[in-house]
N, C-alpha and C positions, 0 to 999 in steps of 0.2 A: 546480153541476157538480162532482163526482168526481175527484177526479185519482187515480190509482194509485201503489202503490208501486215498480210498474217504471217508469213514466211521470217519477217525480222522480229517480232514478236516471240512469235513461237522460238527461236535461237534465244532470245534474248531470257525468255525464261528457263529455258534448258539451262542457261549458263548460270544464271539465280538459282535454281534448284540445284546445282551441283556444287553451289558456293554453302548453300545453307545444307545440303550434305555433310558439305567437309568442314563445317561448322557443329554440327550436331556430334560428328563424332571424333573431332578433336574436345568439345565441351566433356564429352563422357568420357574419353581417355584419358582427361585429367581428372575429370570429376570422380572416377572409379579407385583408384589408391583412397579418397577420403572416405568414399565410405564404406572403403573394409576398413580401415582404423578405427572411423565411428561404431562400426558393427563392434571389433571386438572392445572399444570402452564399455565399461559396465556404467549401468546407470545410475544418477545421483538420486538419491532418496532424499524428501521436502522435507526439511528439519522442521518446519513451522507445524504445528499442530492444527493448522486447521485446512481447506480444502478451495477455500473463495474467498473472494471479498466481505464479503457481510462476515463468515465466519472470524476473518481476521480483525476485524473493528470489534467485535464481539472482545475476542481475547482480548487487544489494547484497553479496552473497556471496564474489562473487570480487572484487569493488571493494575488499573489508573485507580478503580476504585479500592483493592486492597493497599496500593502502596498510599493512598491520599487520606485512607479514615484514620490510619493511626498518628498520621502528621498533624491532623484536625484534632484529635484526641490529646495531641501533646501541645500543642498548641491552647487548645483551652487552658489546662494544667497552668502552665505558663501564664497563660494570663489571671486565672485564679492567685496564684503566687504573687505574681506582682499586685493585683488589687489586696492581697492581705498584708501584701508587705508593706505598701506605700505609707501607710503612717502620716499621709494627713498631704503628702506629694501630691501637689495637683496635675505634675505633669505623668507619674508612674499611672495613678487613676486614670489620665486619658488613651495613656499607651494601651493599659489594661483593656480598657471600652473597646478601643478601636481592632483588639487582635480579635476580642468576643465578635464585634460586630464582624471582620472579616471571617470567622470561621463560619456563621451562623450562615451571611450570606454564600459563602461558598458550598456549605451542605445544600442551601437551596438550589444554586448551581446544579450539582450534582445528583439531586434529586431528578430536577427536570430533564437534565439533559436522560438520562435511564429510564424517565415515562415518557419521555418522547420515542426514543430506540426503541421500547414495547411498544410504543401505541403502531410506531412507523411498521417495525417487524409484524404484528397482526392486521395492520391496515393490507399491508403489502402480502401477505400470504394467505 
């Protein structure tokens, strides 16, 4: 007897197709318990107040700006205090300069970095 080459083929896929059969529906006989448990979990609700990306930077953003203006604010203070206080200390005077100058550069920081976010958020929409 003969057999052909469509003949072993044709067998040879019958046997493939009955392998990925019983593949498919051993996959789903496990896979089915999970998701009736997943069904009945109820769903987590997003604690984060915002919906996106952008929305999110937005919040960090203004978090960073309210918690960083009053640190800058006490900060100057502080170094108001020590320039009244130094009494002639030429190193209190320089500490003094150096906290003014880091606040001041730091407001510009923060300035720019906030008209770039507007300018980027209007460029972009």
């Amino acid at each position: 007897m003969k057999i052909g080459i469509h003949s072993l083929v044709n067998n040879h896929m019958r046997t493939q197709n009955k392998y990925i059969l019983i593949a498919a529906g051993l996959g789903y006989a496990l896979l089915k318990p999970a998701m009736v448990v997943y069904a009945a979990v109820p769903t987590i609700q997003n604690p984060l107040k915002c919906a996106n990306v952008i929305g999110c930077l937005k919040l960090v953003q203004s978090f960073m700006l309210t918690a960083i203006t009053p640190i800058g604010v006490l900060a100057t203070l502080y170094a108001g205090f020590l320039y009244l206080t130094a009494g002639g200390n030429q190193e209190k005077l320089a500490m003094a300069k150096r906290i003014i100058l880091y606040v001041v550069l730091g407001s510009i920081i923060i300035g720019a970095a906030a008209g770039i976010q507007f300018l980027v958020t209007n460029i972009l929409s």
